[in-house]
Structures are given as structure tokens and as C-alpha cells.
N, C-alpha and C positions, 0 to 999 in steps of 0.2 A: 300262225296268225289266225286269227278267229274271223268266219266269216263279216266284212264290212269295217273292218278296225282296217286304221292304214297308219303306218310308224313303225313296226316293230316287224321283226322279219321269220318266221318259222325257222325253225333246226330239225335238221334230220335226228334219229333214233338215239343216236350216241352222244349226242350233246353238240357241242359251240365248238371244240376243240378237236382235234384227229392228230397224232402222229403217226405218220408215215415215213416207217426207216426206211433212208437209201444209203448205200455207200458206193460212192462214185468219188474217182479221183480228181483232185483241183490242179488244175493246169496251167503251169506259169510261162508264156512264150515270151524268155530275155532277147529275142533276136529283132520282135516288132517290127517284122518285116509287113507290109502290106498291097500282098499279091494278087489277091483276088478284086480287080476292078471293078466287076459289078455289085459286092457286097460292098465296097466302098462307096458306090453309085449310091446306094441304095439305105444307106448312113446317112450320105452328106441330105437327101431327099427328106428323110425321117426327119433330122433338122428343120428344116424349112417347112413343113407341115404340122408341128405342134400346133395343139391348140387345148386350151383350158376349161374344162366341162364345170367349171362354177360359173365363170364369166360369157364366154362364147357363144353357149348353151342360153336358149330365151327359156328361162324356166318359170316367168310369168304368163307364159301363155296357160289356159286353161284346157283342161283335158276331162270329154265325158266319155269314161270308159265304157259306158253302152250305148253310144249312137254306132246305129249298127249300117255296115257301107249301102248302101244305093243300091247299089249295084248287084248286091244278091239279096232280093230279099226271099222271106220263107220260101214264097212257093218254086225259086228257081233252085232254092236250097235240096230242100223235100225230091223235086222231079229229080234235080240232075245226081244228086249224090244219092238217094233214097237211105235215108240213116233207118236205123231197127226199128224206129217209130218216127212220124212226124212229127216235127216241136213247132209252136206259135213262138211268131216278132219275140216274145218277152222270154221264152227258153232260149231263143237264138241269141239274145241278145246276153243272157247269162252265162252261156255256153262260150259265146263269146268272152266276156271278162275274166272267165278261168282260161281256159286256153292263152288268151296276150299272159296273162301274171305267171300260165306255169311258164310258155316260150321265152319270155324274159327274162322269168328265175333261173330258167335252165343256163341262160347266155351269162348273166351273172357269174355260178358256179363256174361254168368251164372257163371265161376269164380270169378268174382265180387261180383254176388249175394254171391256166397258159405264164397265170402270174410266177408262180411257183416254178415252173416248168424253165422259163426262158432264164431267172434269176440260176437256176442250178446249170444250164448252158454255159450264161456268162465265164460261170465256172471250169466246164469240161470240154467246151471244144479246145480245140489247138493255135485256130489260128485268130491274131490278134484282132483284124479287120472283124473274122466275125464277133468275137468278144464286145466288140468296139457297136456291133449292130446289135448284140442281143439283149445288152447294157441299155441302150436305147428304148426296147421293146420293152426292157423291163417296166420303163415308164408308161410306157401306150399301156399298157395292161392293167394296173394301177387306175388309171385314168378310165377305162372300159369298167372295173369294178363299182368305182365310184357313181359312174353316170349312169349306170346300171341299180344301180341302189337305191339311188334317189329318187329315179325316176317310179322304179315300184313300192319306196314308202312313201312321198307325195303324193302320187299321180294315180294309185291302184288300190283298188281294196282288196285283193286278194295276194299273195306271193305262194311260192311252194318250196319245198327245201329237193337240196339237189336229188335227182333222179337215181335208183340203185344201178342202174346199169353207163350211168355217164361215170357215177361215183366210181364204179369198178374199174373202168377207162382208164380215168384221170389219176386213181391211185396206183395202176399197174404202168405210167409214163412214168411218174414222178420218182417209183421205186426205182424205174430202169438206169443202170450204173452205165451205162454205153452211151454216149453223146448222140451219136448217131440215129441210135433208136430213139429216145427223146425227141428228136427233133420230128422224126418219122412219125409217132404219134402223135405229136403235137401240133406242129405247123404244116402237117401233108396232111393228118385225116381230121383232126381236131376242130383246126380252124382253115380247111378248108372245108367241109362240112359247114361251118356257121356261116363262111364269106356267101355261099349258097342261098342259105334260111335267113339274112341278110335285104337282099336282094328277093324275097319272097315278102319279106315284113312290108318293105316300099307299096308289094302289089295287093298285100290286104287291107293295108292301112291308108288306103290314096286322100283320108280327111284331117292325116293327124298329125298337124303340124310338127310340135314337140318331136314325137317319134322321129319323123323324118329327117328332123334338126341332128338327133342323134344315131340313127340310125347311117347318115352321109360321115360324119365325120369317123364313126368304126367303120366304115366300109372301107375306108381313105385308108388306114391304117393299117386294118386285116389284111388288105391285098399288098401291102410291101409285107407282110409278116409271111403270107403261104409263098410269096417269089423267094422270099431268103433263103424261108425252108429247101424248095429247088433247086436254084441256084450253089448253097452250101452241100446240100448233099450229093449231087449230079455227079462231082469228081472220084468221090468215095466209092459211090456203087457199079462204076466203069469196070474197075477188078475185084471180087469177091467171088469167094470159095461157094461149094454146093453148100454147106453148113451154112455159112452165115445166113445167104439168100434165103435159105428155108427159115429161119426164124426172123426175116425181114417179112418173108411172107404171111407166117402164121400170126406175128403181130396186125397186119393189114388187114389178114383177115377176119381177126376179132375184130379188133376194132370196128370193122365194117357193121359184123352182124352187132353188136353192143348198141354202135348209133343208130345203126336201123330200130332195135328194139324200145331204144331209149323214145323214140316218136311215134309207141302207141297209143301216149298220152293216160296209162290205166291210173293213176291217180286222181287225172282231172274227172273222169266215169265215174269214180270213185265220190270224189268229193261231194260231185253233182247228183250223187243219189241214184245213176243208174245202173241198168244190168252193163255190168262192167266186162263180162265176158261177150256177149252180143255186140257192147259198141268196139271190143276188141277185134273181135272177128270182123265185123264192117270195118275197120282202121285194117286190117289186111289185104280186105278182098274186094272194097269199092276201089274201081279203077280212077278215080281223081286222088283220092287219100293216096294209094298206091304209085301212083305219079308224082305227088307233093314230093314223098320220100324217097322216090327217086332222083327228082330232080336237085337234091342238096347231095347228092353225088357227082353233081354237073363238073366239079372245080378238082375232085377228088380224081377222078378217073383219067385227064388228057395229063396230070401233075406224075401221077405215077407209071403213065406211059413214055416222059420225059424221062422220069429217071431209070427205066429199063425194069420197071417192077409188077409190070402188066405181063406175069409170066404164065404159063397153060394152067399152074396152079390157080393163083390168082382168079384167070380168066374165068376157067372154071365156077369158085364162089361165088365171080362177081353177076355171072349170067345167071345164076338162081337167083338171086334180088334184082336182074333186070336195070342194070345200070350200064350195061357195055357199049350204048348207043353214046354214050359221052365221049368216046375214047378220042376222036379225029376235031372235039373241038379243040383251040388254042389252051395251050397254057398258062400259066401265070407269069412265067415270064414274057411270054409276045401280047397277054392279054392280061391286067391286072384286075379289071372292070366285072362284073356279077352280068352275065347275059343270060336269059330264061332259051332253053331250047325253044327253038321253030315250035313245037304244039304246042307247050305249055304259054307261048307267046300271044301262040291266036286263040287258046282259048279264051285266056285274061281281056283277048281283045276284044272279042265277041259279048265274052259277060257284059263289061263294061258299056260296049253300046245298046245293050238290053238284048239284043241277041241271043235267048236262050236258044230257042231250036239248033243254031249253029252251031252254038257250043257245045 
């Protein structure tokens, strides 16, 4: 998309089109037994929560993609975060409009993947309950594309094409022939990653109605999609070999470092014409940036402590990116809902009532 045109949507390097061989086997369970009650819970729930992103959705409301929030202007910008250089109201305000188009493109994409993802489950899990829930999902996802879509060819004048390092992600789930792993990447780092960045959008975006329209009803969604994740795989990973664990691990722990990297933003530097290694380095090493991406770990870290995969391995990676402090919140099964940690709470709080020095 060329800067300020809005309709048509950017493609990555290789074109419109991608195959991506998998060969995974299609699973037919004639027994139909339905054992697992809370995947059943959590179907019959899916049901009763639809809802339709053409009609639902007010998409006559108006949106100015550069009123820039209240709440932080320049100069609390500049003090608190000290970017490579100081930018005026009108680079924030630009800097701004790339950033919402890439965050959104990106959620796009990965709904796509999750699209793809959950349809090749339907297929490979075993048991019918979850068949019956991931069949389901296939819709939310579908629907998450769509409202995704529109909202960045309507509503934005910039879009971006998906990220190389989500791209690598989403292409190394989809190939995975083992249901399990699948889901592992999908619905445990994937999208509980985004249920995170989610619940971040709410706290940047407190003027934008639309957003928030949509933003509530994937939140609704995603959070029965990462409990399923849980809930289906908790039984599985009870007994397992040293082997397998290790390459449950090593998947976890890509994926970890991929979404980390995938949120240093070097396109949007890019696009914006700056030193894209300097604003790189500041997206590292400023302690708020570094926080941001921490805290869309928040969901990731108590989920795989559930399912017994918070191992010394694990621990290990996970304490060099500084995300271990999540481990002791609830999970998504006792806790569906996006909670910002205690500091990240009261900083947002502080911003907001102009409280810079506090914050």
C-alpha cells in the first residue's frame, strides 16, 4: 500500500499466494464419545457468543487515525521513553498511524495463520469434543480476518504485510504434522501472545470507539481459544518421554524468541525514514518498550506453567527476555479475562491522570 491510499492491502516478497506443505494425518473418531466436559463447556459457550463483524460491529462510526491520546503527549513522550531523537505532536502523531496499521496487520496475519491452524486440527486431533470445538474456532477466526481487514482498508491509511519472523512462526505451526504441537504453537504462544497485545490496544487506544467495538468482541473469543489450547493439551503432556518434552520445549522456545523479535517494529523505522538500527536498539533497551514486550508474555507464561512446560530448560530462555515474573498469575482456565501486571497497571494509571513524574 502506498503511503495514504486506503483499500488495497500490501503483499509480502513472494506474492498473494504461499504453499505451505504439511503432511499430517486426518483423524476419524467413529466412537463420538464426549468425554472431556470442559471442552464441551467451552463449545456449548462458543455457541452462545457468536456474533457478526458486518452487522454487530458500528462501522459507521468515524475514525481519525491521528488524534494522538491525551494522555501522553510529546513532552511526557520524549522525558519518559527518551527515543534516539525527540519527535514534535506531528511525528508522534505519524509514528503513531504506522505503528496502529503495522499492530493490526500483524493481528490480521496471525489470524489467518490461527485460521489455517485450527481448520488442520479439526482434522488431527482425536477426540470428537474437541473436533466439535476447533470446527467452531474455525469460524471465530474467519471472522477475526475479516474485521481485521476492513477495519485497515476503511479506517487506515497505511497497512503492512505480515512480519518475517511471525511469517517463519506461522509457517513452522502449519507444517507441524503432530496435533499437539499445533495446538502448542498456536493456541498456547500464538494467540496467547495476541490475547496479551489485545488488552494493551484497550490501554492505548482509550478514544477509539470502533477499535474498542472490536477489539471486546476478539478478546471474547481469543480467551476461550488459549483455555481450549490448556485444557486439551494438559492430559497429553502429564506422561511424556525426555524426547518428546525436548522438542515441546525447543518449539516454545522459538517461538518465544520469533515473537519477541517480531515486536521490534524494523519496518515501521523503516518505512518512517529512520535510523532503523538506533530506533532498534532503543525498542531493546528502553525499559517501557522492554516492558510492552514483556507484558504480552503475561498469558503465555502461568498457561505453560499449567501444563507442566515451565521446565529448567524453558526457565532458563525464559529469564533472559525477562518474562518469569508472570509465572504465579492465574491461567486461562481460572482466568479467561487480559489483566495488565500490578506495574504495568499503575504506570497506565499514573499516565492517564497526567502524572508524569509518578510514572
Amino acid at each position: 500500500m502506498s503511503d495514504g491510499a486506503i483499500g488495497t492491502l500490501p503483499l509480502p516478497p513472494g506474492g498473494a499466494l504461499e504453499a505451505v506443505p504439511e503432511h499430517s494425518d486426518a483423524i476419524f473418531n467413529w466412537a463420538y464419545d464426549m468425554r472431556h466436559e470442559a471442552l464441551v463447556n467451552l463449545y456449548e459457550k462458543g455457541k452462545r457468543m457468536q456474533w457478526n463483524a458486518a452487522t454487530d460491529v458500528d462501522w459507521s462510526i468515524d475514525v481519525d487515525p491521528e488524534q494522538f491520546p491525551e494522555f501522553f503527549p510529546p513532552e511526557a513522550f520524549n522525558a519518559m521513553l527518551n527515543p534516539p531523537r525527540k519527535l514534535e505532536l506531528k511525528e508522534l502523531k505519524h509514528m503513531r498511524v504506522h505503528q496502529l496499521g503495522w499492530m493490526l496487520s500483524q493481528f490480521m496475519h496471525g489470524e489467518q495463520g490461527a485460521l489455517l491452524a485450527t481448520a488442520q486440527i479439526v482434522n488431527t486431533v482425536p477426540w470428537i469434543d474437541a473436533k466439535f470445538y476447533a470446527a467452531s474456532q474455525v469460524a471465530d477466526e474467519a471472522r477475526h480476518v475479516e474485521v481485521y481487514r476492513r477495519y485497515l482498508t476503511e479506517k487506515l491509511p497505511y497497512a503492512y504485510p505480515v512480519n518475517p519472523h511471525l511469517h517463519t512462526l506461522l509457517a513452522q505451526i502449519i507444517r507441524e504434522p503432530r496435533w499437539d504441537m499445533t495446538y502448542l504453537g498456536m493456541q498456547i504462544m500464538v494467540e496467547g501472545l495476541a490475547l496479551a497485545a489485545f488488552g494493551m490496544m484497550h490501554l492505548m487506544n482509550p478514544h477509539e470507539r470502533l477499535l474498542h467495538q472490536i477489539t471486546n468482541y476478539v478478546i471474547r473469543d481469543e480467551a476461550r481459544h488459549v483455555a481450549f489450547g490448556v485444557l486439551a493439551l494438559e492430559e497429553v503432556y502429564r506422561d511424556m518421554t525426555a524426547t518428546e518434552l525436548k522438542e515441546r520445549e525447543e518449539l516454545v522456545i522459538e517461538a518465544a524468541h520469533l515473537m519477541r523479535d517480531r515486536l521490534l517494529m524494523h519496518e515501521v523505522w523503516e518505512r518512517l525514514g529512520f535510523d532503523v538500527d538506533a530506533w532498534v536498539q532503543w525498542s531493546l533497551e528502553t525499559p517501557f518498550m522492554g516492558g510492552f514486550r514483556q507484558l504480552l508474555f503475561s498469558k503465555i507464561v502461568p498457561n505453560l506453567k499449567r501444563l507442566q512446560l515451565l521446565t529448567p530448560r524453558v526457565r532458563t530462555a525464559f529469564e533472559k527476555i525477562g518474562v518469569l515474573q508472570f509465572e504465579h498469575m492465574p491461567d486461562s482456565t481460572v482466568d479467561e479475562g487480559v489483566q495488565l501486571p500490578p506495574m504495568m497497571a499503575e504506570f497506565f494509571a499514573g499516565l492517564m491522570q497526567g502524572n508524569v513524574a509518578a510514572g
